[in-house]
C-alpha atoms as one frame of an Amber mdcrd trajectory, in Angstrom:
protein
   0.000   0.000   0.000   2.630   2.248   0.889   4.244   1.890  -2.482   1.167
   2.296  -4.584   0.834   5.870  -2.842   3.710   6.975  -2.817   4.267   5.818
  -6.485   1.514   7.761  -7.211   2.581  10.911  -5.516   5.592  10.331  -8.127
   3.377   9.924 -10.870   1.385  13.504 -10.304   4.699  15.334  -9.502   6.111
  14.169 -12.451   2.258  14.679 -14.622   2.789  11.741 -16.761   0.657  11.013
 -19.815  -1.249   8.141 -18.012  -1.152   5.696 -15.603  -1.934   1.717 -15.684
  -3.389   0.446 -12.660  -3.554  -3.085 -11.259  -5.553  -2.318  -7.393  -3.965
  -3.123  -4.639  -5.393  -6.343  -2.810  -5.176  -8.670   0.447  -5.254  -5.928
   3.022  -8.091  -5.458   4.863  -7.667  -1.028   4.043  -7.415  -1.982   0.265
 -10.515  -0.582  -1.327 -10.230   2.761   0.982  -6.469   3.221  -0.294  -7.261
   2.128  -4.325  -9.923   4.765  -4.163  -7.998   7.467  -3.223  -5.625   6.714
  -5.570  -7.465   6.639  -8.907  -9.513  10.090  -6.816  -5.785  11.749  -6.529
  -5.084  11.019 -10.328  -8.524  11.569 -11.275  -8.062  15.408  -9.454  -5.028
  15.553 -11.233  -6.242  14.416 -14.484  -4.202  11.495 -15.566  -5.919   9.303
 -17.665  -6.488   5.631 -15.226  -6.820   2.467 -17.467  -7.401  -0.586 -14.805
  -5.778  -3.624 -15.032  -7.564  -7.210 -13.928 -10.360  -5.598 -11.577 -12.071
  -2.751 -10.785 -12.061  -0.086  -7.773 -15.410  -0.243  -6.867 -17.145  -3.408
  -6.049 -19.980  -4.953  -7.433 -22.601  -4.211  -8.983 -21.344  -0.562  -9.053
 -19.713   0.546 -12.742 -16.562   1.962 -12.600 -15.558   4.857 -14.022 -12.127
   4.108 -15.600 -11.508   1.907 -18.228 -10.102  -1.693 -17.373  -9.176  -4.766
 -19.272  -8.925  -8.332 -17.872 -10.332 -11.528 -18.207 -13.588 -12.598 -17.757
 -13.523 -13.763 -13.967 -17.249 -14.854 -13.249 -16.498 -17.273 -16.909 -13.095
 -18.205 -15.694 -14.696 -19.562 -12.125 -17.362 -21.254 -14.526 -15.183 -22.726
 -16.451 -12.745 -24.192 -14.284 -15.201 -25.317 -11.401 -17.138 -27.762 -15.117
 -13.852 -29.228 -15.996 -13.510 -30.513 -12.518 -17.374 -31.978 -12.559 -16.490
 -32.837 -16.331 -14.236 -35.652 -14.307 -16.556 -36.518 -11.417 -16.208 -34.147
  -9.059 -19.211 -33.461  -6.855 -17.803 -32.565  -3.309 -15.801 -29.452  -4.919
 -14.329 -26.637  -2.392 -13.464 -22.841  -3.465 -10.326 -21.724  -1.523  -9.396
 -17.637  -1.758  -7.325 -15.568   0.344  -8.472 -13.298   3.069  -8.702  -9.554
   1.988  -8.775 -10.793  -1.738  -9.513  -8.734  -4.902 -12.924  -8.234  -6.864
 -11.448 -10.601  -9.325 -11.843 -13.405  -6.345 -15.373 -12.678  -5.853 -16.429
 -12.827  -9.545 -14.289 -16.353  -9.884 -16.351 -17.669  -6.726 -19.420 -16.752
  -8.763 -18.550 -18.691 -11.687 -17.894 -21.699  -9.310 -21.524 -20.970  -7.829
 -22.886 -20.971 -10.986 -20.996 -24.194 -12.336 -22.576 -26.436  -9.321 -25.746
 -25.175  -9.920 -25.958 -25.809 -13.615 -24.854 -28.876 -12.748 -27.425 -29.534
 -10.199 -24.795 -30.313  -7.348 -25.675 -28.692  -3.933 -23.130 -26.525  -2.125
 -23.273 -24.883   1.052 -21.541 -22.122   3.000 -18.688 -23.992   4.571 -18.032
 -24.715   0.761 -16.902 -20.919   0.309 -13.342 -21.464   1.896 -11.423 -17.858
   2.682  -7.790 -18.571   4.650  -4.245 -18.838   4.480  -3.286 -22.348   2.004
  -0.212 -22.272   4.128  -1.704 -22.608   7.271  -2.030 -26.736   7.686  -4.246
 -26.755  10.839  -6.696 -24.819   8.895  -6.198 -26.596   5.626  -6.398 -30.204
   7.954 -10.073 -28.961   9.381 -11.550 -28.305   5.664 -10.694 -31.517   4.586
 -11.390 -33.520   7.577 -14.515 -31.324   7.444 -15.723 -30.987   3.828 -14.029
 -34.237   3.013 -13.440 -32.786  -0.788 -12.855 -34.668  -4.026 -11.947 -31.270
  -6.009 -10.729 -27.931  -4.954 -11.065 -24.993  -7.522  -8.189 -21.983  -6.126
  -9.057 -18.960  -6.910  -5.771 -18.530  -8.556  -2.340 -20.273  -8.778  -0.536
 -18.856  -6.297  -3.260 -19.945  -3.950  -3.233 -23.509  -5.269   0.544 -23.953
  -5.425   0.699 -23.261  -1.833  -2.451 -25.585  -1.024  -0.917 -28.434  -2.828
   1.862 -28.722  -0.687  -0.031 -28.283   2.825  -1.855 -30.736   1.381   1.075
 -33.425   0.800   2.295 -32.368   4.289  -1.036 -33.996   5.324  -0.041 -36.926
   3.350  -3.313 -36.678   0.943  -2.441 -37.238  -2.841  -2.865 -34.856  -5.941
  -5.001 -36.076  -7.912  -5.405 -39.577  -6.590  -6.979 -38.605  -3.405  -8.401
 -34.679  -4.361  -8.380 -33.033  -7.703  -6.558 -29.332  -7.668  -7.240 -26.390
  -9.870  -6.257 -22.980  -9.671  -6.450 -20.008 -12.782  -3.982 -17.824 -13.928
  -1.104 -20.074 -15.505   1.977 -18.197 -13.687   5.434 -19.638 -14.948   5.713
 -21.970 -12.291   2.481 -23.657 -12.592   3.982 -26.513 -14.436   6.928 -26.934
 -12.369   4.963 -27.282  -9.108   5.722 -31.030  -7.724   2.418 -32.099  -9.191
   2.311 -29.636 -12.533  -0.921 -27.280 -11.908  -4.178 -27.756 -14.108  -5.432
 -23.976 -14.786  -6.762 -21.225 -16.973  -4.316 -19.292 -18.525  -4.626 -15.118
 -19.090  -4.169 -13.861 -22.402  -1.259 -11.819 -20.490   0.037 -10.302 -24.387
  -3.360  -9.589 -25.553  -4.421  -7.903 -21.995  -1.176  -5.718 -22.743  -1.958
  -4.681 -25.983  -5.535  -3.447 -25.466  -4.227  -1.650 -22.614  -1.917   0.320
 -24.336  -4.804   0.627 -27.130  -7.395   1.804 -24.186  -5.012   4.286 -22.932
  -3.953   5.996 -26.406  -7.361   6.603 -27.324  -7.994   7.822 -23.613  -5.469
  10.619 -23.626  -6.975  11.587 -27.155 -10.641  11.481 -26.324 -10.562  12.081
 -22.967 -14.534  12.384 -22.494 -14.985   9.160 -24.034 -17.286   7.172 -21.827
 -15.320   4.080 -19.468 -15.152   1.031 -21.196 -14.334  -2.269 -20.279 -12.642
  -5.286 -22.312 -13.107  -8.933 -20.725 -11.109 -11.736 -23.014 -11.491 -15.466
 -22.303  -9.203 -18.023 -20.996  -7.621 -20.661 -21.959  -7.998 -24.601 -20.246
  -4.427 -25.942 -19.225  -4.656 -29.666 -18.376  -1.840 -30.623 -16.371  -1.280
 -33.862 -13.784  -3.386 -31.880 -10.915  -6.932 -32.148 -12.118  -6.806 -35.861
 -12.615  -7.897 -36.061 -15.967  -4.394 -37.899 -17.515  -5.018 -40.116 -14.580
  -8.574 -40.695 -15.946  -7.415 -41.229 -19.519  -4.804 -44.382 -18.203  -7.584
 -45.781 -16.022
């Protein structure tokens, strides 16, 4: 938090052009501190194009332009592939204090099991720390899961190994997916199934979003959200399915 402000301090000093913003996330002062951000450069007028998620939550429109995936479809489709392979006790497992983007994913998964006519409850919405194993050892003892759908990578990469440390198997035993598709992914000890960001395209229409910004600066906001791609890897279980 403390570097976002005072970068953007910098950034107003210095009256650049315009400013790409990815919102700051996982603290419980985030939204406060992301909106006076984008109010400090909006006062200042520098042009804002959003990156991933918005500063406002739900169902609110924001006023900046933003391009990202579509989260809500990326929870959707993620949370199907795993009942594609016969998962019907299926957990979602965010962070505390996470972003919009978290919420829309948990959505998707929502939606998924209810398309699919499998009943979910609360204690299926999972919010803590992957890392901490007493807490991981009480969902599963609790919720006794055959999937888990992260809501992103970095999430799932730690999850899988409090999970080993509980001597459980990926996929044998539960069936791991996360979204994203970071580098390490597929060097994890058991390579990551995921979703995978169009990171260059997200880039480009960025940089597109923000030229046309600083030229036609009373254009209304607009917002781009560009589909994922499905990464099967040895975590899901479905290579496990094919050899069976």
């Amino acid at each position: 938090e403390a570097r976002a402000l005072s970068l953007c301090r910098q950034y107003i000093e210095r009256a650049v052009s315009g400013v790409f913003f990815a919102p700051v996330e996982l603290t419980p002062s985030k939204d406060e501190v992301n909106r006076g951000i984008v109010r400090a450069l909006d006062e200042a007028r520098i042009p804002v194009v959003l990156l991933d998620r918005p500063v406002v939550p739900y169902p609110q429109n924001s006023q900046h332009d933003l391009v990202g995936i579509d989260n809500r479809r990326a929870g959707y489709v993620i949370t199907e592939h795993l009942l594609n392979l016969g998962c019907r006790r299926i957990v979602f497992v965010g962070l505390p204090h996470a972003a919009a983007t978290v919420n829309a994913r948990e959505a998707g998964y929502r939606e998924a099991l209810y398309a699919h006519k499998v009943s979910f409850g609360r204690a299926s919405l999972q919010r803590l720390d992957p890392e901490d194993v007493t807490a991981v050892r009480k969902l599963l003892e609790s919720m006794r899961p055959d999937g888990i759908v992260c809501a992103n990578d970095r999430t799932a990469g730690r999850l899988l190994h409090s999970i080993r440390q509980l001597r459980h198997r990926v996929p044998e035993d539960i069936r791991l997916v996360g979204i994203d598709d970071v580098e390490y992914a597929r060097l994890l000890p058991v390579p990551l199934s995921t979703l995978r960001q169009p990171t260059h395209q997200i880039g480009e229409l960025a940089l597109a979003l923000m030229l046309e910004r600083i030229a036609r600066p009373t254009l209304p906001p607009r917002e781009v959200r560009l589909g994922c791609e499905l990464i099967v890897r040895e975590s899901c279980g479905a290579t496990m399915a094919q050899r069976s």
